[in-house]
N, CA, C and O atoms as a printed pandas DataFrame, in Angstrom:
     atom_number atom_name residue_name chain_id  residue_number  x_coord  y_coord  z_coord
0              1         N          UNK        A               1  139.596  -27.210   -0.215
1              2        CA          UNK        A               1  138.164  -27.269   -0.118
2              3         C          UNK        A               1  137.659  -26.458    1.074
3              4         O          UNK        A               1  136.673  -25.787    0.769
4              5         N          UNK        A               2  138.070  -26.318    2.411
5              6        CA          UNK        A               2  138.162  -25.754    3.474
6              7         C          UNK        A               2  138.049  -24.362    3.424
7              8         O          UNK        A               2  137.396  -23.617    4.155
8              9         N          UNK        A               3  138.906  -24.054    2.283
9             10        CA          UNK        A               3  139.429  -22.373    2.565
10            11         C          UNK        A               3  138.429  -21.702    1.819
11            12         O          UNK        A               3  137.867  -20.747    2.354
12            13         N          UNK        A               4  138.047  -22.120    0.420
13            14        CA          UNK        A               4  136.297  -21.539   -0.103
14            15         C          UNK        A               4  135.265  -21.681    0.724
15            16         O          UNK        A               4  134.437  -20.774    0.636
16            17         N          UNK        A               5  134.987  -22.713    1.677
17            18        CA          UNK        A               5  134.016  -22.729    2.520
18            19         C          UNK        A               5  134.045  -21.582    3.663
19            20         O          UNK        A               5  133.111  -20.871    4.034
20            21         N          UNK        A               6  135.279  -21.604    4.080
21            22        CA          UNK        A               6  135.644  -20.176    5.081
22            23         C          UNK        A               6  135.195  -18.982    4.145
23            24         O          UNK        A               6  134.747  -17.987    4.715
24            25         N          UNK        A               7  135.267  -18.982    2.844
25            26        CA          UNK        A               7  135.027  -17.603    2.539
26            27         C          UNK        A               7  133.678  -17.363    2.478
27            28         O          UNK        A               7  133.042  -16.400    2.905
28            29         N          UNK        A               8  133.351  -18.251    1.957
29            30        CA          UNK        A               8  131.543  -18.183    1.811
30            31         C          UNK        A               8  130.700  -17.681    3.073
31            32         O          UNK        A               8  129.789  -16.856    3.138
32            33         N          UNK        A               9  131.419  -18.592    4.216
33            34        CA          UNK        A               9  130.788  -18.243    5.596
34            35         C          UNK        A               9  130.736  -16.899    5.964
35            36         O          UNK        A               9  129.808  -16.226    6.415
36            37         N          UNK        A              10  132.417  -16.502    5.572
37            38        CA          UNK        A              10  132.748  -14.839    6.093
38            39         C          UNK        A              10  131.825  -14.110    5.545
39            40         O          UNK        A              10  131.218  -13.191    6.094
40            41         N          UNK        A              11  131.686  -14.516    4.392
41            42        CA          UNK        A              11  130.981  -13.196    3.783
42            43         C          UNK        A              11  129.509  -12.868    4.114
43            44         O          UNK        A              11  128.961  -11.768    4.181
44            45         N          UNK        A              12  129.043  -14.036    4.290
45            46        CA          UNK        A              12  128.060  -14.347    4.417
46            47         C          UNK        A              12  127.123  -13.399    6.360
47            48         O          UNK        A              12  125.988  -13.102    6.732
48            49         N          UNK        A              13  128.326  -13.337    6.845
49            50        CA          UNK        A              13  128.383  -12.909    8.106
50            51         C          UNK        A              13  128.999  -11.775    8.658
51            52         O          UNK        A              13  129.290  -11.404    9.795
52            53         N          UNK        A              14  129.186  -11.046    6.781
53            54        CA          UNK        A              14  129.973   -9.453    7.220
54            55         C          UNK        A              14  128.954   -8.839    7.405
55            56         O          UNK        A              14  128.031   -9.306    6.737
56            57         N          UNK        A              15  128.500   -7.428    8.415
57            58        CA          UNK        A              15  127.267   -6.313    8.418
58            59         C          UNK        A              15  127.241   -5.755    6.462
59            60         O          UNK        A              15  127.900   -5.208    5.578
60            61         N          UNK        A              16  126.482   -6.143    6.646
61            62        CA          UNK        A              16  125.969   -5.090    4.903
62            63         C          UNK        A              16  126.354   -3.757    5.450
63            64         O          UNK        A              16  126.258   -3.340    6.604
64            65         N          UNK        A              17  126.775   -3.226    4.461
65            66        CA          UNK        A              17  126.789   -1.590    4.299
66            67         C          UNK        A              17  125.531   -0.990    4.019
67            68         O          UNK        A              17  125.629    0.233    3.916
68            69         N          UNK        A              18  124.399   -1.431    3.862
69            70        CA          UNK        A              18  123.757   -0.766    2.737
70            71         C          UNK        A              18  122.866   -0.836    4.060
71            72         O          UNK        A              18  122.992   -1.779    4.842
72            73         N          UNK        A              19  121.601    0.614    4.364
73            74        CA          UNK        A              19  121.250    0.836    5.409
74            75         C          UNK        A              19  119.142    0.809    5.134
75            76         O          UNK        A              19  118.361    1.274    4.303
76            77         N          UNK        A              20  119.073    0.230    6.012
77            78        CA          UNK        A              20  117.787   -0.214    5.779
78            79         C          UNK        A              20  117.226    1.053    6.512
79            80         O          UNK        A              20  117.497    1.279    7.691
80            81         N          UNK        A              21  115.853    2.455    5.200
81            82        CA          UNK        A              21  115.470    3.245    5.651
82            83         C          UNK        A              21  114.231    3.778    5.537
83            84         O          UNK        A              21  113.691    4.879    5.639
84            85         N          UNK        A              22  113.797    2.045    5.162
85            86        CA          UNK        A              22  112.504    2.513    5.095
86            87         C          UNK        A              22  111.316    2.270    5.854
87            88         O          UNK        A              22  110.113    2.266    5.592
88            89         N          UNK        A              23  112.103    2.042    7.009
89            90        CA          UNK        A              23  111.302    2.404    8.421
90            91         C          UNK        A              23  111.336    3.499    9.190
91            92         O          UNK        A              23  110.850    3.481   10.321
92            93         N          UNK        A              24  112.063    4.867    8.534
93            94        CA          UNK        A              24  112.341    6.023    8.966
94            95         C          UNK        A              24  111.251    6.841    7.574
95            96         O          UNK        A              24  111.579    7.997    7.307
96            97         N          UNK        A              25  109.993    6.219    6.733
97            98        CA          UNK        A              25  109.343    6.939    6.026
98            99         C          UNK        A              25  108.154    7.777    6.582
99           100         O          UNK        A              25  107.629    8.816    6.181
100          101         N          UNK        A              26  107.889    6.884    7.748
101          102        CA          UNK        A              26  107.336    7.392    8.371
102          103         C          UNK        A              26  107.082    7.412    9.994
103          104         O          UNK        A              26  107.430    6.293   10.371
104          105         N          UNK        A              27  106.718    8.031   10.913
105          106        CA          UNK        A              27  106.800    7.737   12.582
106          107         C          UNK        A              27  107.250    9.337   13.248
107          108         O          UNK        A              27  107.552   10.353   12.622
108          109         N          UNK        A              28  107.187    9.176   14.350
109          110        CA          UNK        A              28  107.610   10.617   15.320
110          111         C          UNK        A              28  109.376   10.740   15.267
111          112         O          UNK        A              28  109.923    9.638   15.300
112          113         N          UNK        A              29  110.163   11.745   15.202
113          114        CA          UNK        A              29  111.746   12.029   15.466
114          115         C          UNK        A              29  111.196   13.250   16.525
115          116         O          UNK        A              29  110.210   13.883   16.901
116          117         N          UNK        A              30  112.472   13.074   16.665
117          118        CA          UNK        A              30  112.916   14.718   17.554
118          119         C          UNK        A              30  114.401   14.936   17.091
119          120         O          UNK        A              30  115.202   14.129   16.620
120          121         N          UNK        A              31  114.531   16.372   17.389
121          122        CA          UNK        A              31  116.057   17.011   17.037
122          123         C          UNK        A              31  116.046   17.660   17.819
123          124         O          UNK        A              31  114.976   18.155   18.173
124          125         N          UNK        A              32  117.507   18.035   18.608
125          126        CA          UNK        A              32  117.377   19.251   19.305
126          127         C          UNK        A              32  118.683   20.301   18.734
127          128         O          UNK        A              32  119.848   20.052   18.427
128          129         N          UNK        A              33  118.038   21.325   18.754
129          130        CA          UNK        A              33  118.343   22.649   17.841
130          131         C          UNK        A              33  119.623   22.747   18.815
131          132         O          UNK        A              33  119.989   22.093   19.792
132          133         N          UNK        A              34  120.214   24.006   18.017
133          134        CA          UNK        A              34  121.359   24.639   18.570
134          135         C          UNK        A              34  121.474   25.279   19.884
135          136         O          UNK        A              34  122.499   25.374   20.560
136          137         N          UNK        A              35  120.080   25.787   20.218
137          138        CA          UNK        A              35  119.675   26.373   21.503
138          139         C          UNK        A              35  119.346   25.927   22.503
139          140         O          UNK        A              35  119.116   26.537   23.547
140          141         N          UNK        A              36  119.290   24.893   22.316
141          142        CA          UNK        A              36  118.699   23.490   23.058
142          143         C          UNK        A              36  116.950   23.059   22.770
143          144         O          UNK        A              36  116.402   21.963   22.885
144          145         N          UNK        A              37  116.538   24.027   22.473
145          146        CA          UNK        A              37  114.733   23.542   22.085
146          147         C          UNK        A              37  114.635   22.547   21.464
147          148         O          UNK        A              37  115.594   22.273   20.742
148          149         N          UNK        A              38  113.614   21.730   21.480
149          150        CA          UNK        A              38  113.326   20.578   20.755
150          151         C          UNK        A              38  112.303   20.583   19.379
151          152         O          UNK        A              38  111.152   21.009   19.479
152          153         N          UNK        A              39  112.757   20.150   18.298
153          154        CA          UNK        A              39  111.310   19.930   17.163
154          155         C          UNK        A              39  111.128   18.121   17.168
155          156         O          UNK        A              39  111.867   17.138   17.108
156          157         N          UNK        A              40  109.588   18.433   17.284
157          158        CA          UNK        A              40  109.188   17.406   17.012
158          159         C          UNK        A              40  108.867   16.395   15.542
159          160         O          UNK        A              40  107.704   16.552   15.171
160          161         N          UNK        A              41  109.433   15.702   14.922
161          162        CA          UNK        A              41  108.813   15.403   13.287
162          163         C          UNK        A              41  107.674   14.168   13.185
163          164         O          UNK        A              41  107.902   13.000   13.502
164          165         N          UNK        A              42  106.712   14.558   12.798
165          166        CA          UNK        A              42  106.054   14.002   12.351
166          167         C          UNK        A              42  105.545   14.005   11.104
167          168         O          UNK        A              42  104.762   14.808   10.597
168          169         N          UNK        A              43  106.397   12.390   10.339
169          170        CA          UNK        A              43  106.313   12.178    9.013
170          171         C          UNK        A              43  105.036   10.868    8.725
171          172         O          UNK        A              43  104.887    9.883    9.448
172          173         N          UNK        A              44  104.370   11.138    7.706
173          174        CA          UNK        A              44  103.418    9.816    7.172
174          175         C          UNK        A              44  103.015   10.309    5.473
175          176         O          UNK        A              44  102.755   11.365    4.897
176          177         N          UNK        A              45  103.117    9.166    5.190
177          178        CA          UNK        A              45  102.313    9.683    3.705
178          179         C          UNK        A              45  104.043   10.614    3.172
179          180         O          UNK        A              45  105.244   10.372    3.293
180          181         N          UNK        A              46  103.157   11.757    2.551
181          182        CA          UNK        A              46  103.723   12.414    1.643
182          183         C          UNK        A              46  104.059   13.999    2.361
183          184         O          UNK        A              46  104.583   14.954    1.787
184          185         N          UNK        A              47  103.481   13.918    4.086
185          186        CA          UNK        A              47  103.597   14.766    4.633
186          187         C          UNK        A              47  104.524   14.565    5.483
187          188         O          UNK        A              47  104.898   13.412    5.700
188          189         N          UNK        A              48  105.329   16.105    6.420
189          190        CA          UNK        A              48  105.878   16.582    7.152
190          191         C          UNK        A              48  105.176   17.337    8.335
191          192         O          UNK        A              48  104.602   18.360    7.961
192          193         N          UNK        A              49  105.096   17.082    9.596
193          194        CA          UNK        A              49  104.625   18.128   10.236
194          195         C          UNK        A              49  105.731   18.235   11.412
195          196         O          UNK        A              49  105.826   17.392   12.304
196          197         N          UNK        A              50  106.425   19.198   11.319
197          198        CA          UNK        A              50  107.816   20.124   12.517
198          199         C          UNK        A              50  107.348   20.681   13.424
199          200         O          UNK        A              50  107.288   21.888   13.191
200          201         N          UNK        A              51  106.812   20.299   14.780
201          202        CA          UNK        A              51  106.576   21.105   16.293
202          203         C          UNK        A              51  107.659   21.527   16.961
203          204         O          UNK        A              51  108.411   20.875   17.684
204          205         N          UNK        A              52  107.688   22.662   16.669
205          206        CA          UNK        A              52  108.989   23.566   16.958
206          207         C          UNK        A              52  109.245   24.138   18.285
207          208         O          UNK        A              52  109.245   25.369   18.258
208          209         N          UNK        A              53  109.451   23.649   19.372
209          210        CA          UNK        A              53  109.332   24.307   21.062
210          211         C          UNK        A              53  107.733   24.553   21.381
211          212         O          UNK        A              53  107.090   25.595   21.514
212          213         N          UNK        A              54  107.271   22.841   21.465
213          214        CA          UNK        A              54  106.405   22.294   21.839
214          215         C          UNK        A              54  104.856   22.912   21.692
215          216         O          UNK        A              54  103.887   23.126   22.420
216          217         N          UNK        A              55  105.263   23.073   20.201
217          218        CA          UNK        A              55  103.934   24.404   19.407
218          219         C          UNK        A              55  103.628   25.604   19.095
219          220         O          UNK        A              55  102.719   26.116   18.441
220          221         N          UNK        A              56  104.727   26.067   19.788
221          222        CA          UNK        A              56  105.208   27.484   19.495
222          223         C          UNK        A              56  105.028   27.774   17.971
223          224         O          UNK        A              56  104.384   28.742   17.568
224          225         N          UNK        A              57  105.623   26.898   17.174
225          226        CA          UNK        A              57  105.561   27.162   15.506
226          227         C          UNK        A              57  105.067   25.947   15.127
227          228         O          UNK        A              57  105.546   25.038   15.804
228          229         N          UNK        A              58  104.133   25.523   14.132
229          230        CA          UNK        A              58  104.160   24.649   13.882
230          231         C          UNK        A              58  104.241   24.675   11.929
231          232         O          UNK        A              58  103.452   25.398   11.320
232          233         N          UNK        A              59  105.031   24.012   11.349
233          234        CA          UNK        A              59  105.561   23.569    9.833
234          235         C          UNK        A              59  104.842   22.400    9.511
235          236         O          UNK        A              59  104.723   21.423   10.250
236          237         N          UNK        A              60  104.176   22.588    7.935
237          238        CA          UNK        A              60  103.444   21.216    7.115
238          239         C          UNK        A              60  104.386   21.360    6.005
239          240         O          UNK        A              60  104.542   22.381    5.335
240          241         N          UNK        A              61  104.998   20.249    5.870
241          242        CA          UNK        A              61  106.222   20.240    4.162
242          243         C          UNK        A              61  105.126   19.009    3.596
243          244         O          UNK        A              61  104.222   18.336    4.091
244          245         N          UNK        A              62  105.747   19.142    2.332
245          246        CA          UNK        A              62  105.302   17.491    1.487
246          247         C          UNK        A              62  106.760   17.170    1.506
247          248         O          UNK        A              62  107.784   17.708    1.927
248          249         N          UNK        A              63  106.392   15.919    0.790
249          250        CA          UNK        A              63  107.675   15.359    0.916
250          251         C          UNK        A              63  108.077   14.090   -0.112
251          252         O          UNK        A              63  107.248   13.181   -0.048
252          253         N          UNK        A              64  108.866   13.917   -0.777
253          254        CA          UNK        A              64  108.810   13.027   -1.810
254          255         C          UNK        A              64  110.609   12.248   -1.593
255          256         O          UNK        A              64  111.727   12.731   -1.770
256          257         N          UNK        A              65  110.222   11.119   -1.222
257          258        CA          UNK        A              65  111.823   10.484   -1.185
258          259         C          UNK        A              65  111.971    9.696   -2.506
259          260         O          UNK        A              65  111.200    8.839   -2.939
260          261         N          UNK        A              66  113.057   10.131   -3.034
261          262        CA          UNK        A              66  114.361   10.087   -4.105
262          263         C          UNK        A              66  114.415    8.836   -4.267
263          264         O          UNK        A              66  114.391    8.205   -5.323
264          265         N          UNK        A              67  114.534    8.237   -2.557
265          266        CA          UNK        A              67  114.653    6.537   -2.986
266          267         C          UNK        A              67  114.681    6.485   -1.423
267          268         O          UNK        A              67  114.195    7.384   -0.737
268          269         N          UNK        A              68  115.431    5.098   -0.779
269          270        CA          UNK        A              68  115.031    4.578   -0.240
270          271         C          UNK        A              68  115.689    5.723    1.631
271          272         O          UNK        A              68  115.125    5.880    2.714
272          273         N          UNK        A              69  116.568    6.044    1.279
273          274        CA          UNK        A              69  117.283    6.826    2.294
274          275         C          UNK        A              69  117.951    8.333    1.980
275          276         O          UNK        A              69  118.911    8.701    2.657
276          277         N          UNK        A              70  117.430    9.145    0.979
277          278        CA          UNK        A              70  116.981   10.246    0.286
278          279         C          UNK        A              70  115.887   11.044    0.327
279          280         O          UNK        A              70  115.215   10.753   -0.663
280          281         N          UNK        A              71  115.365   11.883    0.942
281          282        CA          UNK        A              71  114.393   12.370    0.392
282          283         C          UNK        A              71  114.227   14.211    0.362
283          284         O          UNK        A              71  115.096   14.953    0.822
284          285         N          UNK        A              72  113.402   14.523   -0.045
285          286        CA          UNK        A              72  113.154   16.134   -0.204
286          287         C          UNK        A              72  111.897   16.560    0.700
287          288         O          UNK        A              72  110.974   15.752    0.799
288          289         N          UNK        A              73  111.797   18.144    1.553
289          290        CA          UNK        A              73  110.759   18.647    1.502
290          291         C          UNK        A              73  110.832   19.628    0.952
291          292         O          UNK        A              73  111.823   20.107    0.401
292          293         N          UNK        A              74  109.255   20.261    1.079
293          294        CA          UNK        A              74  109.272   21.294   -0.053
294          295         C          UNK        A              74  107.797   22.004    0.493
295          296         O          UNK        A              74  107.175   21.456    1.402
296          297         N          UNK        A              75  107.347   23.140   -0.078
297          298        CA          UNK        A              75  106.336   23.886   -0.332
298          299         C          UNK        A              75  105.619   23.998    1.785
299          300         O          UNK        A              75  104.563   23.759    2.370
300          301         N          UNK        A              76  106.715   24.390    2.077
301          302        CA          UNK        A              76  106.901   24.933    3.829
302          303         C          UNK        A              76  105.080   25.894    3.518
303          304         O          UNK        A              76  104.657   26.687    2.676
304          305         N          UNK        A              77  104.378   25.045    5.045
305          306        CA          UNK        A              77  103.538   26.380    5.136
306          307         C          UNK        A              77  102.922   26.098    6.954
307          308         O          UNK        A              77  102.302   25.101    7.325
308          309         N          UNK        A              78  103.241   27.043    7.650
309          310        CA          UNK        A              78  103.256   27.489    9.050
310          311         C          UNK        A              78  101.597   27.102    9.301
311          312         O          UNK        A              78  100.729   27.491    8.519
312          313         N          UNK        A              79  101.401   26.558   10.101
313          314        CA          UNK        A              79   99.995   26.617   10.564
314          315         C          UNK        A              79   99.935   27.102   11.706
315          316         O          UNK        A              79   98.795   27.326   12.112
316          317         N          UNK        A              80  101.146   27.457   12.676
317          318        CA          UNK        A              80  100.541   27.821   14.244
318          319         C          UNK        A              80  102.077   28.463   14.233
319          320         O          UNK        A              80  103.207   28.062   13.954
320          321         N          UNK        A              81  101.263   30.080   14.844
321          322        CA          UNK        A              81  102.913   30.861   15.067
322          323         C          UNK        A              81  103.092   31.603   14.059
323          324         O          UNK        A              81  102.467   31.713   13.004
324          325         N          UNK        A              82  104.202   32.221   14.555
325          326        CA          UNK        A              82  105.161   33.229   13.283
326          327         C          UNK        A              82  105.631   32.756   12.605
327          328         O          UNK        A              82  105.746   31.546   12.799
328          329         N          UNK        A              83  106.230   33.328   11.352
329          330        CA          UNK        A              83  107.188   32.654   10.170
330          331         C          UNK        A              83  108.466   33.304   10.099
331          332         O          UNK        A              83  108.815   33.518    8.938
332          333         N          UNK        A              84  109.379   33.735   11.101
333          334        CA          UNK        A              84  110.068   33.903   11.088
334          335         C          UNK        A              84  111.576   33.972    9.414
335          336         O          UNK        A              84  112.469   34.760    9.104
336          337         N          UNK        A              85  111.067   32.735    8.873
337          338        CA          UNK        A              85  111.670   32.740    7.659
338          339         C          UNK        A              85  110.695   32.573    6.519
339          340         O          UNK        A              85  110.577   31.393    6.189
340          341         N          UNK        A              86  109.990   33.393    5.851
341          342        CA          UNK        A              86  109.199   33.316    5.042
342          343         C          UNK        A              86  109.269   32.954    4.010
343          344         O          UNK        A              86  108.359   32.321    3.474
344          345         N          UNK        A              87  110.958   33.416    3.136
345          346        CA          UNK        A              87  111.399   32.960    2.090
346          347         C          UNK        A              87  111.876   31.255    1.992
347          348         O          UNK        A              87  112.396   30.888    0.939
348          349         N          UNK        A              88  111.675   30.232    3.134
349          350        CA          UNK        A              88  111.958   29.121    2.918
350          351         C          UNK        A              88  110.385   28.411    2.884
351          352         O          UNK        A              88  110.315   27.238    3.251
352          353         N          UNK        A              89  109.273   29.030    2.499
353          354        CA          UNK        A              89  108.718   28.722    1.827
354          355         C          UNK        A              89  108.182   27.531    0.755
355          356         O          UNK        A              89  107.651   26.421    0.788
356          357         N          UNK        A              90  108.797   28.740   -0.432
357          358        CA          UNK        A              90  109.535   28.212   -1.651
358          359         C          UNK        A              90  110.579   27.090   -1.843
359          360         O          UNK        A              90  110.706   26.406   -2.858
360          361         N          UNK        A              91  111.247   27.015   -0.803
361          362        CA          UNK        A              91  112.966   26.420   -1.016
362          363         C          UNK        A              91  112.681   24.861   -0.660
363          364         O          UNK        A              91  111.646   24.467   -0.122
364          365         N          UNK        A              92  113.522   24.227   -0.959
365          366        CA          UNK        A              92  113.418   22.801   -1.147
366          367         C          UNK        A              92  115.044   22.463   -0.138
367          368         O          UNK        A              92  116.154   22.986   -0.228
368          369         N          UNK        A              93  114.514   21.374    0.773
369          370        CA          UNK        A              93  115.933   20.863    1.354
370          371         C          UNK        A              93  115.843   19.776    0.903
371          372         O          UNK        A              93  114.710   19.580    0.463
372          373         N          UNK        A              94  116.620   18.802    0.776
373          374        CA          UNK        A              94  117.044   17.983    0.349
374          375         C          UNK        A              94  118.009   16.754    1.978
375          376         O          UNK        A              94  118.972   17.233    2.576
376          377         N          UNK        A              95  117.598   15.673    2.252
377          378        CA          UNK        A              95  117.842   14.502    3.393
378          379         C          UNK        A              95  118.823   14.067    2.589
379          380         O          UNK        A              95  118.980   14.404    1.415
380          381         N          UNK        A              96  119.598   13.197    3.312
381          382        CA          UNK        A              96  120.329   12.027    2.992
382          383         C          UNK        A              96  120.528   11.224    4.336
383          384         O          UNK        A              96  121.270   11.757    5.161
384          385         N          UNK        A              97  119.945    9.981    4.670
385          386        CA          UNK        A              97  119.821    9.469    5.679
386          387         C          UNK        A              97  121.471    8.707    5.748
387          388         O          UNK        A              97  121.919    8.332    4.664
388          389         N          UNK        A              98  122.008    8.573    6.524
389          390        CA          UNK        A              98  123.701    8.894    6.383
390          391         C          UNK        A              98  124.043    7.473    7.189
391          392         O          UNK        A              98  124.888    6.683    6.769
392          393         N          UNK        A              99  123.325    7.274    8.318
393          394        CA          UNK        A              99  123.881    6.348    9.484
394          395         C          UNK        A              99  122.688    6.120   10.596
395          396         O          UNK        A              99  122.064    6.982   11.214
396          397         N          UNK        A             100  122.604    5.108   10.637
397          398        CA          UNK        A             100  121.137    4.483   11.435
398          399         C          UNK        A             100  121.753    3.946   12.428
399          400         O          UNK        A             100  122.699    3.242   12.074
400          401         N          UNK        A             101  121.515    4.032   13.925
401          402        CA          UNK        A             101  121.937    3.771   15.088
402          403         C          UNK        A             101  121.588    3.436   16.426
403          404         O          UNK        A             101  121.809    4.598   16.766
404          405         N          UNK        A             102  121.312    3.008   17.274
405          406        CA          UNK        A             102  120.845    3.063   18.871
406          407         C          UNK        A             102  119.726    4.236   18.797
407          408         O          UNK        A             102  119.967    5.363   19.230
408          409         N          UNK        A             103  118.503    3.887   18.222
409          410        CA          UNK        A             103  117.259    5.026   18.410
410          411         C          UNK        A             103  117.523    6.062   17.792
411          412         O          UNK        A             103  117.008    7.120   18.153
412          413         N          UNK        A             104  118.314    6.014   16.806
413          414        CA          UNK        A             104  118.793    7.181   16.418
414          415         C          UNK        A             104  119.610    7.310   14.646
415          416         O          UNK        A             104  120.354    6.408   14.261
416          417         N          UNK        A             105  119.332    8.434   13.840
417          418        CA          UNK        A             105  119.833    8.504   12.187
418          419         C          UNK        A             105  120.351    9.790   11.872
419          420         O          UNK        A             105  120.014   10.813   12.469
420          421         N          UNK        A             106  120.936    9.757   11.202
421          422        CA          UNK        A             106  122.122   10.940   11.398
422          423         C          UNK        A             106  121.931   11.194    9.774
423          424         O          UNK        A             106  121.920   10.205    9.041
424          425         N          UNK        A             107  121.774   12.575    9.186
425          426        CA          UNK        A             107  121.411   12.957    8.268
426          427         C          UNK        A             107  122.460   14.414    7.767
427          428         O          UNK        A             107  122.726   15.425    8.417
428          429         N          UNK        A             108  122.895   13.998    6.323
429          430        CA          UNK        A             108  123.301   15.362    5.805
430          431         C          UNK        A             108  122.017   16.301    5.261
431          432         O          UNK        A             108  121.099   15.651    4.762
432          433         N          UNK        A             109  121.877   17.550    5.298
433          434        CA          UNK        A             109  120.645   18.260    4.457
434          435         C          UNK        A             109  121.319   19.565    4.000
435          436         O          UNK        A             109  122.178   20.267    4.534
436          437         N          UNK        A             110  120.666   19.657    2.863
437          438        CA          UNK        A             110  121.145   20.853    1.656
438          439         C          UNK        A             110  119.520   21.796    1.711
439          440         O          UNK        A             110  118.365   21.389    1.583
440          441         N          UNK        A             111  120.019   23.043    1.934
441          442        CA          UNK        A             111  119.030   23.824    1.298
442          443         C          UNK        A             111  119.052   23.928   -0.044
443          444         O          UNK        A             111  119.965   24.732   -0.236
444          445         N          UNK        A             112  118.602   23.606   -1.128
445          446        CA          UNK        A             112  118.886   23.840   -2.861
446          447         C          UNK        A             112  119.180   25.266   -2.735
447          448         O          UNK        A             112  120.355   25.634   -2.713
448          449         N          UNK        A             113  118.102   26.202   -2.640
449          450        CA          UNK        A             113  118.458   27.576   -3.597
450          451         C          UNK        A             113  119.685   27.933   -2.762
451          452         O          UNK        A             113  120.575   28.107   -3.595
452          453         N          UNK        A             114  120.160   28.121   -1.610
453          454        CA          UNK        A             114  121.013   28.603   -1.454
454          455         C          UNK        A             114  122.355   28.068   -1.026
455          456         O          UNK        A             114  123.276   28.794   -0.651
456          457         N          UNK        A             115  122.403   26.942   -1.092
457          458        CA          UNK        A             115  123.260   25.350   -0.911
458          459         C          UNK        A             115  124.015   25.617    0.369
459          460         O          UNK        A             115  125.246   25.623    0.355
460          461         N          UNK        A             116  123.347   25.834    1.451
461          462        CA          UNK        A             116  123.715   25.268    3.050
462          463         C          UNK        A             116  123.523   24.294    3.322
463          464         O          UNK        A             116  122.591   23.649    2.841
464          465         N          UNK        A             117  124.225   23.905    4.068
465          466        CA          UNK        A             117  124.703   22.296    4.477
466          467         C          UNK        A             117  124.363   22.641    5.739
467          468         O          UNK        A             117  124.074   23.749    6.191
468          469         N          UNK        A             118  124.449   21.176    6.467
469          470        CA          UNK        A             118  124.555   20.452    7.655
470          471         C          UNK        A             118  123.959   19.424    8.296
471          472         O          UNK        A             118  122.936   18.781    8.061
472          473         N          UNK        A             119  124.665   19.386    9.031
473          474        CA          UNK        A             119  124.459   17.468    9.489
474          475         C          UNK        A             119  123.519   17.548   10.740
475          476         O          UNK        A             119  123.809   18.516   11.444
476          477         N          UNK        A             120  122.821   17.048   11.054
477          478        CA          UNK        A             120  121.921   16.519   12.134
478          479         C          UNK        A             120  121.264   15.101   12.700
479          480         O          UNK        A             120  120.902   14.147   12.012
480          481         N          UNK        A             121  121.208   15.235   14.213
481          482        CA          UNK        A             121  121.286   13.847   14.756
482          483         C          UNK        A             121  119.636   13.716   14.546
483          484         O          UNK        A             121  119.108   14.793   14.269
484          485         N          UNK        A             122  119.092   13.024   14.599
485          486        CA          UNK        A             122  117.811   12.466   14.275
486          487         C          UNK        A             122  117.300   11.336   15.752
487          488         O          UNK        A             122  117.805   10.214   15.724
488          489         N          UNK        A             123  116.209   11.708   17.124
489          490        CA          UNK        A             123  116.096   10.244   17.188
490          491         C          UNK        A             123  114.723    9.839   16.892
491          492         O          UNK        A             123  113.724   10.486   16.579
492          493         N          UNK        A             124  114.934    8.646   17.068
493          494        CA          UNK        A             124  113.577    7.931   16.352
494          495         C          UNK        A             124  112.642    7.570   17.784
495          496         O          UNK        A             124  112.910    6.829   18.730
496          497         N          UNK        A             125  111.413    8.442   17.497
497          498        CA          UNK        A             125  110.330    8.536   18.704
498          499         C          UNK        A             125  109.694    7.193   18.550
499          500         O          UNK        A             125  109.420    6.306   19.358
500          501         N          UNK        A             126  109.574    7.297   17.516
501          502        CA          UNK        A             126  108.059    5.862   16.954
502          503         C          UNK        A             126  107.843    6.163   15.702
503          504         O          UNK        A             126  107.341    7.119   15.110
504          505         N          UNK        A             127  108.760    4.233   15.137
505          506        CA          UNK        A             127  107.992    4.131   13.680
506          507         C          UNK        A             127  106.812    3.613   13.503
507          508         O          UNK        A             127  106.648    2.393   13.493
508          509         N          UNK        A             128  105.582    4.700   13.297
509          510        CA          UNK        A             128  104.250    3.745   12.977
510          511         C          UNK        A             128  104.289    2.991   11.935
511          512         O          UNK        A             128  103.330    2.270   11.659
């Protein structure tokens, strides 16, 4: 009788795997690039806005999540600054929110048309 009750408890008291992300739908991140500069993200709604070395460039995506720790942007358009990459535009990346942590979410992203990868640290400024 003992030993089903132990299991019930255990289980009951293992961390879930499954990662709660939908308090990352919307609020301020930062990333810092390869160069060391910082972008700022600001997500709400169905929008994206990327402050790229503190306004230097600034990026509006839409944005539509897949589900709960998934999502896509899409239809890139520069409001402040150069466009350095014009053809990503058009192109669609694709999130996968991977690992939620100490102020911080760690994400795989795919460019579709041309299927580049890579991983990036994410921290979390403020979820409004």
């Amino acid at each position: 009788m003992k030993l089903p009750l132990l299991l019930i408890t255990f289980l009951l008291i293992l961390p879930s795997n499954k990662l709660d992300c939908s308090d990352l739908k919307k609020g301020k991140f930062q990333t810092t690039n390869d160069d060391g500069s910082v972008t700022i993200i600001s997500r709400k709604g169905k929008k994206q806005i990327e402050n790229f070395r503190n306004g230097e460039r600034i990026s509006e995506f839409d944005v539509t999540w897949s589900n709960d720790c998934e999502y896509l942007i899409y239809n890139r358009h520069v409001t402040k600054g150069n466009d350095p990459w014009p053809e990503m535009n058009s192109d669609t990346l694709r999130f996968k929110i991977i690992e939620i942590k100490d102020g911080y979410y760690f994400t795989e992203s795919e460019m579709l048309s041309k299927g580049w990868k890579m991983n990036q640290k994410v921290q979390i400024l403020n979820k409004d």
